[in-house]
N, C-alpha and C positions, 0 to 999 in steps of 0.2 A: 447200195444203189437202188436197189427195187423196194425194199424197205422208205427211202425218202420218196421213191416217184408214186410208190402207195399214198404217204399223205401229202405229196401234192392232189392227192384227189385224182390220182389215173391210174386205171384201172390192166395196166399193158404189161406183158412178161416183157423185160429184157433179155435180147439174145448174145449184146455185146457191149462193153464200154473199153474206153481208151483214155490215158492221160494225155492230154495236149501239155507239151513239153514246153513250148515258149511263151513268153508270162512270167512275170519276177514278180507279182504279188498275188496273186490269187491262185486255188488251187483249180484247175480245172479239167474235164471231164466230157467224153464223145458218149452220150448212153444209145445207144439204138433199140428198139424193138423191132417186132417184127413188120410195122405198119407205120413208121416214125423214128426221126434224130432226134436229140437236145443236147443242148450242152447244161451241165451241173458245175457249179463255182461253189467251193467252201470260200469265203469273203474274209482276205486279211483283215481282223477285227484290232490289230494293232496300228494298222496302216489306215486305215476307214473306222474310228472308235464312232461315228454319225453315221453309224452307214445306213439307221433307220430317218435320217432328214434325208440322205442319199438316194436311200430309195424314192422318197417324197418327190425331190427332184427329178429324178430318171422319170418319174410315171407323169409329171407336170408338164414336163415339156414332151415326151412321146406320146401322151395326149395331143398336146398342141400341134405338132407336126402331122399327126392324123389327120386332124378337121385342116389341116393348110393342104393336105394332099402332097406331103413330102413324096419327092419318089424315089428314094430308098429307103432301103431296110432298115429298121431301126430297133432293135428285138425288146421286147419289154419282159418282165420277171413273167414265168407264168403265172395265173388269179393275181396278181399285180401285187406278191407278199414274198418273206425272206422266212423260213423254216429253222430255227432255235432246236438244233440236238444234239445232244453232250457234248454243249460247250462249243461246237460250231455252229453256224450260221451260212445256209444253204439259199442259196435259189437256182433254178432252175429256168430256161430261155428255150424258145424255141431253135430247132439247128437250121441256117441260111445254107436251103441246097444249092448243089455246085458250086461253092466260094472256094476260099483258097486264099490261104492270108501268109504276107513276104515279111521277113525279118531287113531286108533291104531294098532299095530303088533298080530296078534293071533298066527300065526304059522312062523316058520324057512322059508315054502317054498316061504310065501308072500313075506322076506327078499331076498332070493336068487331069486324071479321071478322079483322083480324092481332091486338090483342088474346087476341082465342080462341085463334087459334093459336099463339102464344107463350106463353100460358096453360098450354095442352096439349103445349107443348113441356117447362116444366117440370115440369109434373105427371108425366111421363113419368121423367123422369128425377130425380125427389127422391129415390130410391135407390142413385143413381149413385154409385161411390166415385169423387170426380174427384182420389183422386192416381193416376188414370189416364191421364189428360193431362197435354201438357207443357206450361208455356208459353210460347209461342209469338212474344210480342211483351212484354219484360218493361219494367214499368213505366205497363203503358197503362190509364190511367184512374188513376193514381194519385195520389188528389188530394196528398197530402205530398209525394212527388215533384215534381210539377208545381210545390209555392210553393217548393219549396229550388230548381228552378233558376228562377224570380224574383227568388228571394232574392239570389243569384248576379248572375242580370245588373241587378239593381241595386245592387252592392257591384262590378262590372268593367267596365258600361257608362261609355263614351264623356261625360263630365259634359253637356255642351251637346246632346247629345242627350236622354239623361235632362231636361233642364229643359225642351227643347222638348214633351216629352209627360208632365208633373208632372201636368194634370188629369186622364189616363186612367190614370197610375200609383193617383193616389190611387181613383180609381172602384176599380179592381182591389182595392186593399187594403181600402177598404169592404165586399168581400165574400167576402174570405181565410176569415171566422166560417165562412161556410157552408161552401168546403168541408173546412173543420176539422169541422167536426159531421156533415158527411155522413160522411165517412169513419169516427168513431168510431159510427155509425150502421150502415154495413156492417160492421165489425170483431162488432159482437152480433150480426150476421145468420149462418147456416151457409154457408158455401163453396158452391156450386152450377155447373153448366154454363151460360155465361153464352154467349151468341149475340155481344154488342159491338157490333151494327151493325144497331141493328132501325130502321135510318129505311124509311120506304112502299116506295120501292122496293127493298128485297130481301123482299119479300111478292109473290109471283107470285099474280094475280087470275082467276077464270074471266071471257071474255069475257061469255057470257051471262047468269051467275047474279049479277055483281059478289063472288060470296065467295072469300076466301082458298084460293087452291088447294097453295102450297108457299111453304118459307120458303128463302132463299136465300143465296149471299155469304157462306159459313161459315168463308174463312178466319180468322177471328179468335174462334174457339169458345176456348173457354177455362176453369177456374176463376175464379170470382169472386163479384164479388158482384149481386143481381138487380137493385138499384135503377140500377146501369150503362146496362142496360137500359131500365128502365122512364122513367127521366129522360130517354134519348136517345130512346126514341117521344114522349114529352110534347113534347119540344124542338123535333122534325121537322115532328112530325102539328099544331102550333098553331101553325105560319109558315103565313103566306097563301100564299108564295109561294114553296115549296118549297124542299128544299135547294142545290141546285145556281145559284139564282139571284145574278145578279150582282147585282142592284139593290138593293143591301145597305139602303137610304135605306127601303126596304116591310120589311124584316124586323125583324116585331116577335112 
């Protein structure tokens, strides 16, 4: 750890670091020194193989929100670069003092406080030309995509396994309608900078005020369309029992 914050170019003993436990793809990292936070991310390079258009992205649009005078936090890479060492791929962000980030919804105001901000995220950016960006992760969220490879592994699946799950097949194709209509739903929508991943925790919280202090988790920024969005906070923010939970029998 002091070894990479050396070639970040800073110059500061660390006194402490912590693994942040929650996060299903990246590794991540509390380094404090004596005068200074940060968080350090090794960057699933399976999961993001673009993660150098990724970064392109993050710094295009956290520019942009700059000069709009976003008012939340919105952390950028530090020197705005990702760090190449044996075989990982690092960056470094500055740490959002006093946050505090939830693996589930406790109250209405937490819903309406990242609401706002995501609100204000794209209000910011309804100007934006996003054949500015690249994308990054192609195919994702697409719902046509998605039923042609069902389509697929129901025309190359294994017969006796297909018959052992005929009842959750059919569930599935009960509701193919919807995202056929979603999709022709987004297709009339305009193109936009879509965030991808607004479940509660990438909303950094003020300890003391409970409101939204930064929106976080940007590798997957992209063109698209808002309802991506908007569906995945609906879906997160009304499980009781947050995303990450195993107890799949509570999630409703």
């Amino acid at each position: 750890a002091q070894s990479l914050l050396s070639n970040f170019g800073l110059k500061e003993s660390i006194v402490s670091f912590k693994r942040v436990e929650s996060g299903l793809i990246n590794s991540t990292f509390v380094l404090n020194s004596s005068n200074n936070s940060y968080i350090l991310q090794a960057i699933n390079t399976n999961v993001f193989p673009n993660y150098e258009k990724g970064l392109e992205n993050i710094l295009t649009v956290g520019n942009w929100l700059k000069s709009k005078n976003y008012s939340y936090s919105f952390p950028l890479p530090i020197k705005g670069q990702y760090l190449k060492v044996e075989n990982e791929v690092w960056r470094l962000m500055p740490y959002v003092k006093n946050s505090i980030s939830y693996n589930r919804v406790s109250s209405l105001n937490q819903v309406k406080s990242a609401a706002n901000c995501l609100g204000e995220f794209y209000h910011h950016l309804s100007d934006f030309n996003t054949e500015n960006l690249s994308i990054t992760l192609p195919n994702f969220h697409h719902g046509n995509w998605i039923i042609k490879k069902f389509e697929e592994a129901l025309l190359n699946g294994e017969k006796e396994r297909l018959l052992s799950i005929k009842a959750l097949i059919n569930e599935v194709e009960k509701e193919l309608p919807i995202l056929k209509k979603w999709k022709k739903v987004c297709n009339s929508l305009p193109k936009r900078v879509v965030h991808y991943d607004t479940k509660i925790n990438n909303f950094l919280f003020d300890k003391k005020t409970g409101e939204v202090l930064a929106l976080i988790d940007l590798d997957t920024i992209m063109p698209g369309c808002v309802l991506s969005d908007i569906g995945d906070m609906i879906r997160t923010y009304s499980n009781p029992v947050g995303e990450e939970s195993k107890e799949i029998d509570k999630v409703v």
